[in-house]
Biopython code that builds the backbone (N, CA, C, O; Angstrom):
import numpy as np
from Bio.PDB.StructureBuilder import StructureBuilder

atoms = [
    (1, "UNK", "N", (11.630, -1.911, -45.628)),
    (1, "UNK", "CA", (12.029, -0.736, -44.866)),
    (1, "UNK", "C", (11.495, -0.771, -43.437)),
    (1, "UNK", "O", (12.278, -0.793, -42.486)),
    (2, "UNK", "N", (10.166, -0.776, -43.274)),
    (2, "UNK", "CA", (9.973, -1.123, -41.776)),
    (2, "UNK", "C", (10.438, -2.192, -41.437)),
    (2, "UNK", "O", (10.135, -2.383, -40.259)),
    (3, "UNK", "N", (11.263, -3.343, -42.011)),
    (3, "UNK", "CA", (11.933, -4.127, -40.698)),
    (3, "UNK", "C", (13.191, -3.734, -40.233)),
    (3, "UNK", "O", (13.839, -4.253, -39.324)),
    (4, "UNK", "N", (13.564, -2.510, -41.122)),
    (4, "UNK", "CA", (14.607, -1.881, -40.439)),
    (4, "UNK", "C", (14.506, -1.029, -39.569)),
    (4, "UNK", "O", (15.504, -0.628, -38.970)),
    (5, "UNK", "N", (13.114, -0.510, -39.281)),
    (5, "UNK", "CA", (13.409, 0.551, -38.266)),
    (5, "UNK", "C", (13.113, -0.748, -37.222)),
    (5, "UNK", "O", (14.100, -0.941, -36.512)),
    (6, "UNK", "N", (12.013, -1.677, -36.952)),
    (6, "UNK", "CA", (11.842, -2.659, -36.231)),
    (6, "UNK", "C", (13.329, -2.746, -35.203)),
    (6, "UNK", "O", (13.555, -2.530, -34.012)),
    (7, "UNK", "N", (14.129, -3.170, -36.354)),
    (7, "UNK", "CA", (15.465, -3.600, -35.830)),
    (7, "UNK", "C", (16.062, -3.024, -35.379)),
    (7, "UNK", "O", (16.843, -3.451, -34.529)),
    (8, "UNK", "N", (15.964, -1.309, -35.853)),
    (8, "UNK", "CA", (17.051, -0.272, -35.144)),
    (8, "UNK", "C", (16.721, -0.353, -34.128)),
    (8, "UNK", "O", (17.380, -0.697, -33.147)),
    (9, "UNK", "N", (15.421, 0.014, -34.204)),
    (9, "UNK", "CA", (14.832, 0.169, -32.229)),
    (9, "UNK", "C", (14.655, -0.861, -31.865)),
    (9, "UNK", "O", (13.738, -0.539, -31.109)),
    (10, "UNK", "N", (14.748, -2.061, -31.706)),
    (10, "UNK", "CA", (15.317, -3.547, -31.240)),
    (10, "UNK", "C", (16.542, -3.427, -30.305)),
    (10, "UNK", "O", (16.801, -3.773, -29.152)),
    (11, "UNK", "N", (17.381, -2.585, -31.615)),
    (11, "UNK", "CA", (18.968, -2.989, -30.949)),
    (11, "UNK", "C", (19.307, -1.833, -29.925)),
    (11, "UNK", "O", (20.062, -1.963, -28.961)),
    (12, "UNK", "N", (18.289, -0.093, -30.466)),
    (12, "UNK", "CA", (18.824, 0.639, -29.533)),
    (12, "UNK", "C", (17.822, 0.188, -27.679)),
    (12, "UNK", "O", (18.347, 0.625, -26.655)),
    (13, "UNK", "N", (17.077, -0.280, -27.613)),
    (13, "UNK", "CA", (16.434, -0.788, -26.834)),
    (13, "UNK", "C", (17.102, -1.708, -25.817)),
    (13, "UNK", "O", (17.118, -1.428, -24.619)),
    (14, "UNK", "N", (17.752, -3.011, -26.413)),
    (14, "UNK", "CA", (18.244, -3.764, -25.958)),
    (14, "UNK", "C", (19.810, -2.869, -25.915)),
    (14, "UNK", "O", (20.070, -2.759, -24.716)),
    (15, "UNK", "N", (20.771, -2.295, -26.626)),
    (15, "UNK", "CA", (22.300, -1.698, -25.655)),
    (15, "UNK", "C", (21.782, -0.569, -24.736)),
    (15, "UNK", "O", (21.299, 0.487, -25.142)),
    (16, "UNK", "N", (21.960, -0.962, -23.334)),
    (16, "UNK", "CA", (22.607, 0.183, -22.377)),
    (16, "UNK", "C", (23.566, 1.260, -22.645)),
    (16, "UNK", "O", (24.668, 1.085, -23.167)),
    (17, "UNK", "N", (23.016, 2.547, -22.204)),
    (17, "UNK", "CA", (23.842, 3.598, -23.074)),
    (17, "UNK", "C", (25.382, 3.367, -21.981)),
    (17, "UNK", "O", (26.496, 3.691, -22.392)),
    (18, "UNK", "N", (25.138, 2.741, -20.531)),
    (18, "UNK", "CA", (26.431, 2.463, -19.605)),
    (18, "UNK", "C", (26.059, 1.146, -19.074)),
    (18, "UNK", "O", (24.872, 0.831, -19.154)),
    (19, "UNK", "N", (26.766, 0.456, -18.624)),
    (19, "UNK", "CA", (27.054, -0.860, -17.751)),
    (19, "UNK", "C", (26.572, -0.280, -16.453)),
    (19, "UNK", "O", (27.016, 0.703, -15.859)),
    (20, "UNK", "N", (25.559, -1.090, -16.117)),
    (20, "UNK", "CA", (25.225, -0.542, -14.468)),
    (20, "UNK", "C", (26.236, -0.891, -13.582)),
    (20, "UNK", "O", (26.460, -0.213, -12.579)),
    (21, "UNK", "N", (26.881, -1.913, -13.870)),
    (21, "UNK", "CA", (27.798, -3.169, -12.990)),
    (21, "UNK", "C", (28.887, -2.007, -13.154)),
    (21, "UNK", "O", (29.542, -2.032, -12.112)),
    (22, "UNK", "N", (29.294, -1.168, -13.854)),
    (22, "UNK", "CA", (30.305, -0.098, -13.402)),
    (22, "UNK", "C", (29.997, 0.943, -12.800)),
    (22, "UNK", "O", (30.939, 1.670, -12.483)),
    (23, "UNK", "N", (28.853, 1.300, -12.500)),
    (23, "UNK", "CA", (28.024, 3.043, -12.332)),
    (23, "UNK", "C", (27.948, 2.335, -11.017)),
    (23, "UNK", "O", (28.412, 3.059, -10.137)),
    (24, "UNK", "N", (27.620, 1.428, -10.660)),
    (24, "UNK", "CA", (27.072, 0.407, -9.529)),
    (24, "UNK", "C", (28.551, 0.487, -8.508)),
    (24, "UNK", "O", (28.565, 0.582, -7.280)),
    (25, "UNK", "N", (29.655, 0.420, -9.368)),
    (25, "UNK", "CA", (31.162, 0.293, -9.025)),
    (25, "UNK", "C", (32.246, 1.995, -8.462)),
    (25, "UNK", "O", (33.038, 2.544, -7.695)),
    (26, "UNK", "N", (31.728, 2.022, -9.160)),
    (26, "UNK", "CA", (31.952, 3.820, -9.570)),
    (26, "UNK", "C", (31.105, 4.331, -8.007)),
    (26, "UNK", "O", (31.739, 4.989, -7.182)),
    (27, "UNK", "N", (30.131, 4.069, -7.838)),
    (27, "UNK", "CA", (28.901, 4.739, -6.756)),
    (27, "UNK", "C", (29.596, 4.361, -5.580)),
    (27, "UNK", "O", (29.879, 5.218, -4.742)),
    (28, "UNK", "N", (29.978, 2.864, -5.387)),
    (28, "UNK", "CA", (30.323, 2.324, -4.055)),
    (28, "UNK", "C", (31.810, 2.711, -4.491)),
    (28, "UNK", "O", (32.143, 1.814, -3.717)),
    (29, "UNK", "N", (32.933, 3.157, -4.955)),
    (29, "UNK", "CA", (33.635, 3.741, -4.645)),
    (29, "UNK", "C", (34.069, 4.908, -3.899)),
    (29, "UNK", "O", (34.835, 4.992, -2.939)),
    (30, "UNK", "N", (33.294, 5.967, -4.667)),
    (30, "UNK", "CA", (32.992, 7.528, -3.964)),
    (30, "UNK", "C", (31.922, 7.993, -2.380)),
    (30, "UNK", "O", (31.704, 9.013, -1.726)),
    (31, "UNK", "N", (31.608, 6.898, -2.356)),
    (31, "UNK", "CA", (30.542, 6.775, -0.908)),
    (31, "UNK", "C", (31.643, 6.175, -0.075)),
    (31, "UNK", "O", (31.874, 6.920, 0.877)),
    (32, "UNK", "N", (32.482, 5.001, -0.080)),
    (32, "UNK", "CA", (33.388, 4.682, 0.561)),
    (32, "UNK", "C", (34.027, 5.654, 1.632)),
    (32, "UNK", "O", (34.176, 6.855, 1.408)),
    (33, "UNK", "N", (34.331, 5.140, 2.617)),
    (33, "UNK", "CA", (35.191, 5.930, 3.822)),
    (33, "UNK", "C", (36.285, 6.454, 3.160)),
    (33, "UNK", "O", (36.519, 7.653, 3.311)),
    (34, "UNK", "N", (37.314, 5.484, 2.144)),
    (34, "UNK", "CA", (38.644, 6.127, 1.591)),
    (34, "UNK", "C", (38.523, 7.945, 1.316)),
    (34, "UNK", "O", (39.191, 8.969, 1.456)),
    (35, "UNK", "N", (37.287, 7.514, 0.875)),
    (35, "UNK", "CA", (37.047, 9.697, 0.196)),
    (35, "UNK", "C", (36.308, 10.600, 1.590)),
    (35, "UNK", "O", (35.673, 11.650, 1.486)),
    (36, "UNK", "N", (36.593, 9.879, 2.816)),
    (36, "UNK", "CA", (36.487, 10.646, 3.489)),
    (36, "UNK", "C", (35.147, 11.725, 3.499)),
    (36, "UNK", "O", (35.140, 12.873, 3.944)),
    (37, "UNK", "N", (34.053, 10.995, 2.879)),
    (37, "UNK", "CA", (32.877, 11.926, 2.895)),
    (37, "UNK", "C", (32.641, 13.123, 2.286)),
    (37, "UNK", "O", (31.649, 13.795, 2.566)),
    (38, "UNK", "N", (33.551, 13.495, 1.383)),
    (38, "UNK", "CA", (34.077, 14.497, 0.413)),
    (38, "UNK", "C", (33.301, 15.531, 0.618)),
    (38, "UNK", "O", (32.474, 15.932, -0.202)),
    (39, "UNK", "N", (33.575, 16.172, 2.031)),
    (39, "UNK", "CA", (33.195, 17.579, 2.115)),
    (39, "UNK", "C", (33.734, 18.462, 1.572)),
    (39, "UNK", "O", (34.546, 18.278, 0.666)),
    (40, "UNK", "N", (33.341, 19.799, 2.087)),
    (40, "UNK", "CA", (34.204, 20.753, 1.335)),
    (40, "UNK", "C", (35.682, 21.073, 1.794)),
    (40, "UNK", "O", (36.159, 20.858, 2.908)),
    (41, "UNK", "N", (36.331, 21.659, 0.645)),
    (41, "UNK", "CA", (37.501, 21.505, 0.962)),
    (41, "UNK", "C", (38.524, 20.878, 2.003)),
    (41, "UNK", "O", (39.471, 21.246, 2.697)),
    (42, "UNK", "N", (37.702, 19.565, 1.685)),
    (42, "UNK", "CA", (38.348, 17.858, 2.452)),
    (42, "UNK", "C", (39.151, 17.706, 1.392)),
    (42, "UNK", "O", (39.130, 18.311, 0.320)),
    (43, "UNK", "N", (39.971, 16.723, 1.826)),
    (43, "UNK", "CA", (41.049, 15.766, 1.011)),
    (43, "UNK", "C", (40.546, 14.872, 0.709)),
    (43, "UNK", "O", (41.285, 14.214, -0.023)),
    (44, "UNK", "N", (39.082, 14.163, 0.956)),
    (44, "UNK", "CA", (37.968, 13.288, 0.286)),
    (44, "UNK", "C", (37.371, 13.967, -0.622)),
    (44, "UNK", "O", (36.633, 13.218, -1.262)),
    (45, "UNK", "N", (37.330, 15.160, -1.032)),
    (45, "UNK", "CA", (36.627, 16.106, -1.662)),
    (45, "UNK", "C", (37.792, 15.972, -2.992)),
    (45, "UNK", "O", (37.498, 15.674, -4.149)),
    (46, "UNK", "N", (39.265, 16.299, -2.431)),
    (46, "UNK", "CA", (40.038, 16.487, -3.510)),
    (46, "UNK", "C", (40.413, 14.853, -4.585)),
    (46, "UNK", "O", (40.424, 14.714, -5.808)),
    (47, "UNK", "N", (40.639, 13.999, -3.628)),
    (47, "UNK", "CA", (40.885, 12.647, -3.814)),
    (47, "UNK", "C", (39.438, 12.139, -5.465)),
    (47, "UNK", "O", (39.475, 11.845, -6.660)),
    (48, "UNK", "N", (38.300, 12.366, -4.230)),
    (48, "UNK", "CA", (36.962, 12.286, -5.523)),
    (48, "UNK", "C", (37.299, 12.475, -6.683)),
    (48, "UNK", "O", (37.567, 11.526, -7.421)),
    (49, "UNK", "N", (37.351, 13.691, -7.067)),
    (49, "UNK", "CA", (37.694, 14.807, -7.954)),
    (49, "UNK", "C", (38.667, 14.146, -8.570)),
    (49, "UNK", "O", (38.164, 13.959, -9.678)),
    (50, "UNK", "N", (39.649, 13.700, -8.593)),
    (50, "UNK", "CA", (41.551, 13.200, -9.130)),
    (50, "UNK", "C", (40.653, 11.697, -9.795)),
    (50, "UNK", "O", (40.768, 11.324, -10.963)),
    (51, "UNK", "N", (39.559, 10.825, -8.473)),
    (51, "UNK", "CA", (39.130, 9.962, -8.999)),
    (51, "UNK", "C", (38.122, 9.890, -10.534)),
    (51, "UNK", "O", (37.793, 9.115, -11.433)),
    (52, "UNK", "N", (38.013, 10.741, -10.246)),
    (52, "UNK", "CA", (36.520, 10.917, -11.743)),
    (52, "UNK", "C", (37.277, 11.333, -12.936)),
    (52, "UNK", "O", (37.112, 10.845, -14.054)),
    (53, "UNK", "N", (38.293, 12.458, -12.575)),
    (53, "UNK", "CA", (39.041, 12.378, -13.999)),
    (53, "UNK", "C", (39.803, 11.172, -14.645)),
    (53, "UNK", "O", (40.193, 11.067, -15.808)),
    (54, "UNK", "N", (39.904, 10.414, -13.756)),
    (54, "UNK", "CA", (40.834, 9.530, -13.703)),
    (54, "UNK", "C", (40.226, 8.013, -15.024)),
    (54, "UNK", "O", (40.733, 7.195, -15.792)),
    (55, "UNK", "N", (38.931, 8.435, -14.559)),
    (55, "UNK", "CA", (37.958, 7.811, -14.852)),
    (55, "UNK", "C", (37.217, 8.512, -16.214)),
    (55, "UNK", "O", (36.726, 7.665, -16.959)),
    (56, "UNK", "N", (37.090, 9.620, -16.564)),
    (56, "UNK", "CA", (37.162, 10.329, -17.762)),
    (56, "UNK", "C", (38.225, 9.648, -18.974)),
    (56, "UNK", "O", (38.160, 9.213, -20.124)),
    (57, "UNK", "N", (39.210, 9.868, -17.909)),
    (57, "UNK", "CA", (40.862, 9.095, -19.138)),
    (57, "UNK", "C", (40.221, 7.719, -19.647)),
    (57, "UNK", "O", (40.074, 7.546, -20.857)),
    (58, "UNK", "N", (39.871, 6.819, -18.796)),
    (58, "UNK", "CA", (39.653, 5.700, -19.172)),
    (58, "UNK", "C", (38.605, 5.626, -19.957)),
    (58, "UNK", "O", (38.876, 5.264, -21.102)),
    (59, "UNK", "N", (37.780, 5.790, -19.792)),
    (59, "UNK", "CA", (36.931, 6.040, -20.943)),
    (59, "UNK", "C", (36.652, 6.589, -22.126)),
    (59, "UNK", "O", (35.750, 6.249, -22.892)),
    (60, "UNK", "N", (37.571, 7.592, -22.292)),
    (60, "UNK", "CA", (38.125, 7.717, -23.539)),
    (60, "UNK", "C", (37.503, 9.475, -23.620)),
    (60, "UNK", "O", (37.241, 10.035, -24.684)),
    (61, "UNK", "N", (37.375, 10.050, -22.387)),
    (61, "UNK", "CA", (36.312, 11.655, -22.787)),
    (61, "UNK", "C", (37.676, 12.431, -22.867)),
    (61, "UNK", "O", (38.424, 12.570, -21.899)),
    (62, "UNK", "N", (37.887, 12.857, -23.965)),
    (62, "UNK", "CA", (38.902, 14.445, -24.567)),
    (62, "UNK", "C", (38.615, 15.600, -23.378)),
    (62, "UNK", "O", (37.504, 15.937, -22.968)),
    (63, "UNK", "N", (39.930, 16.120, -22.932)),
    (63, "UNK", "CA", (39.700, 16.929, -22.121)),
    (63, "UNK", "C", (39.300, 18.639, -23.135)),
    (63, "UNK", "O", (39.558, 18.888, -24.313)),
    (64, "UNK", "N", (38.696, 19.412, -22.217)),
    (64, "UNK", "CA", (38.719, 20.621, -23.466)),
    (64, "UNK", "C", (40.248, 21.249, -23.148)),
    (64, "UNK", "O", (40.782, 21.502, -24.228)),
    (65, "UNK", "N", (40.878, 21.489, -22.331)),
    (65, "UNK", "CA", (42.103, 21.842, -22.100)),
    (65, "UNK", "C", (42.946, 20.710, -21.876)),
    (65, "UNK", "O", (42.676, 19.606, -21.401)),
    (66, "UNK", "N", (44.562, 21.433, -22.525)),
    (66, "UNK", "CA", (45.881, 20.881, -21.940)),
    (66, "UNK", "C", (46.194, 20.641, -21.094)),
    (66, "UNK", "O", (45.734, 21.456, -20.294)),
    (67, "UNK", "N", (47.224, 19.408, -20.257)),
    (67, "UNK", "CA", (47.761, 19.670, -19.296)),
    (67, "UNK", "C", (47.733, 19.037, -18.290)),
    (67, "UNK", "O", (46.575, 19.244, -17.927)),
    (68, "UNK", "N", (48.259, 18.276, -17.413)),
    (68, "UNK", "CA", (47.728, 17.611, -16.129)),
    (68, "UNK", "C", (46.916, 17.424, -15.585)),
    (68, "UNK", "O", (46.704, 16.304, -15.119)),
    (69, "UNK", "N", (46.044, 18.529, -15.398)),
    (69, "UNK", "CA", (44.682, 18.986, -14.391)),
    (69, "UNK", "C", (43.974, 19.037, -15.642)),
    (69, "UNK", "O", (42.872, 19.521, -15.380)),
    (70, "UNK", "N", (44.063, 18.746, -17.031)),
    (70, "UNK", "CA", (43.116, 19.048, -17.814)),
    (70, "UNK", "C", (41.874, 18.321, -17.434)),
    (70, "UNK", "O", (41.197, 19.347, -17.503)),
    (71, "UNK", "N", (41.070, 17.487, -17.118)),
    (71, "UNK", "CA", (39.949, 17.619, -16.153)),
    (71, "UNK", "C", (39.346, 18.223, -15.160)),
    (71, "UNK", "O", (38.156, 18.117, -14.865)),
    (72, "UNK", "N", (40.283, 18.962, -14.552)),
    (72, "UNK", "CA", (40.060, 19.279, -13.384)),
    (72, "UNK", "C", (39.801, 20.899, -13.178)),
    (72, "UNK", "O", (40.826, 21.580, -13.171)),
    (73, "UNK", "N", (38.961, 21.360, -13.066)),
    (73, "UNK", "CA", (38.679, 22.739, -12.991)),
    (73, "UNK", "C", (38.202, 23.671, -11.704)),
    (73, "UNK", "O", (37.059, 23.432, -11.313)),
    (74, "UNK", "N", (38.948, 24.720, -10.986)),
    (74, "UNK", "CA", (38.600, 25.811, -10.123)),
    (74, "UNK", "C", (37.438, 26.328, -10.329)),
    (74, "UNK", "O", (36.876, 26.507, -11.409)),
    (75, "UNK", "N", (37.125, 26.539, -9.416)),
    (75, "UNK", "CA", (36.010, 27.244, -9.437)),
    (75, "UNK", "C", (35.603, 27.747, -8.035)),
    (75, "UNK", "O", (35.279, 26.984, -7.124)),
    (76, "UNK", "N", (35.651, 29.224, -7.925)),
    (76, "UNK", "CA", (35.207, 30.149, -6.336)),
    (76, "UNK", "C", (33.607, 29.064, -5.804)),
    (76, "UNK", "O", (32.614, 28.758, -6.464)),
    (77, "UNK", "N", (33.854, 28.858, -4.878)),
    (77, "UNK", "CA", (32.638, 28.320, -3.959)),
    (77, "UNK", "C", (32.896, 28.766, -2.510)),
    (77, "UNK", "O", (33.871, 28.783, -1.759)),
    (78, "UNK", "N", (31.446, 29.161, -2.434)),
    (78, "UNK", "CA", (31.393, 29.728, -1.024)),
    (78, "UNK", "C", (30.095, 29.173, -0.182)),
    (78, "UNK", "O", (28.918, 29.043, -0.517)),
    (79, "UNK", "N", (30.809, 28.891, 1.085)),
    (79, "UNK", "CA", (30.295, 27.732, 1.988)),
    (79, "UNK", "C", (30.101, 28.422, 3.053)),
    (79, "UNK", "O", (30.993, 29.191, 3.411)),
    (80, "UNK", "N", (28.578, 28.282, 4.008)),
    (80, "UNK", "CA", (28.963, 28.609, 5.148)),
    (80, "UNK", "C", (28.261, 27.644, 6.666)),
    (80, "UNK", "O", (27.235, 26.964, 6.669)),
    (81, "UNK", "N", (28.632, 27.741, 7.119)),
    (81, "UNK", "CA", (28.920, 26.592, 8.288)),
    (81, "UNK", "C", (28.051, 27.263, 9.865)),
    (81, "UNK", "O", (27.780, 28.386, 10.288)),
    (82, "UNK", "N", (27.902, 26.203, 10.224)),
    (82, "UNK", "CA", (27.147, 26.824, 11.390)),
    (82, "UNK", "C", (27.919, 26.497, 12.775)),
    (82, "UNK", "O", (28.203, 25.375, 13.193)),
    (83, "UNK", "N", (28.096, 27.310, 13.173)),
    (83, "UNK", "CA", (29.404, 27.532, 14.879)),
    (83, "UNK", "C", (28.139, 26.968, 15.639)),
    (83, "UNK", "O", (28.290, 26.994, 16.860)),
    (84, "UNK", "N", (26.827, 26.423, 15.172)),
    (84, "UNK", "CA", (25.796, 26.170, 16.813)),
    (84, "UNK", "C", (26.083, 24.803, 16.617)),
    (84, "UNK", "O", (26.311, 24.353, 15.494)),
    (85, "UNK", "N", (26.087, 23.838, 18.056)),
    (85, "UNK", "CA", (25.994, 22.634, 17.885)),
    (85, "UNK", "C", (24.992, 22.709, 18.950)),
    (85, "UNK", "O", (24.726, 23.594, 19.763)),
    (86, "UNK", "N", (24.396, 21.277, 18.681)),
    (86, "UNK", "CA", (22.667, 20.604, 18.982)),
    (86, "UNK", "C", (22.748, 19.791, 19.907)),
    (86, "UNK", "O", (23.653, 18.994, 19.662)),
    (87, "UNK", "N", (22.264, 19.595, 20.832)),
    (87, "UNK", "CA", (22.063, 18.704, 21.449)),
    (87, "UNK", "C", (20.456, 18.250, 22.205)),
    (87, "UNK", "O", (19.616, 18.863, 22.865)),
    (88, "UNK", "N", (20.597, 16.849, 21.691)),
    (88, "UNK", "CA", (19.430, 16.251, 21.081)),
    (88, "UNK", "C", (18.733, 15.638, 22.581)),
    (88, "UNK", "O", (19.408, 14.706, 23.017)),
    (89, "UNK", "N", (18.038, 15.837, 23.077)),
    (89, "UNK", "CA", (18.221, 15.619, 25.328)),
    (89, "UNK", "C", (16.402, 14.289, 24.844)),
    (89, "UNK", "O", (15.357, 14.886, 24.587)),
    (90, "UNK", "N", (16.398, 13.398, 24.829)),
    (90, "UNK", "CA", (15.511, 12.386, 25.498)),
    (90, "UNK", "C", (14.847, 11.953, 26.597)),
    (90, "UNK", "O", (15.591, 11.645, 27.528)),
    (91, "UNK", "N", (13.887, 11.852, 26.754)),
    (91, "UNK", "CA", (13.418, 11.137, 28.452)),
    (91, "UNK", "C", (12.609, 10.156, 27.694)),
    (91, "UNK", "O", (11.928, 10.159, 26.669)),
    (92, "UNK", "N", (13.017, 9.175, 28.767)),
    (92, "UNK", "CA", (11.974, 8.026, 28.508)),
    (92, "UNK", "C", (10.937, 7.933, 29.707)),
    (92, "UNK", "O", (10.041, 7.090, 29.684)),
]
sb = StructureBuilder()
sb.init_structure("model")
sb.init_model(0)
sb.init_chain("A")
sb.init_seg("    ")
for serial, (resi, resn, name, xyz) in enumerate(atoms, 1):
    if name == "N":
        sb.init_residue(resn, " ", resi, " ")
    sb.init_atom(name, np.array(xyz, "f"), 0.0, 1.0, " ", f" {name:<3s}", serial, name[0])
structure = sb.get_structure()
């Protein structure tokens, strides 16, 4: 009996619960210029978003809802922005 637990925790030890070489892939995708820096309510913001579900499908995660957008969920967010701009003055 203890060389079975030996072994369980052997094997859960040695599998990765994810492939870094995809998380690694996945990371330098969404940082990429294509997503436009995915501010708020950017089209890098929306693009992201379309990307990760996209990426849900493939992996096999059940959406909890029906439907096209079934990944994809609304939600009120409120942002606020600053009208001052800075300017940064040097002397050497």
């Amino acid at each position: 009996m203890p060389y079975k637990t030996v072994l369980i925790l052997a094997l859960i030890i040695a599998i990765p619960a994810q492939p870094t070489g995809r998380l690694e892939t996945i990371t330098r995708k969404l940082t990429s210029p294509e997503f436009d820096g995915r501010a708020f309510k950017s089209e890098g913001g929306l693009k992201a978003a379309q990307f990760i579900a996209e990426n849900f499908k493939q992996i096999g995660l059940k959406p909890v809802r029906s439907g096209n957008d079934a990944y994809l969920q609304k939600s009120p967010v409120e942002a606020r922005t600053s009208l001052l701009r800075s300017k940064v003055v040097t002397r050497a």
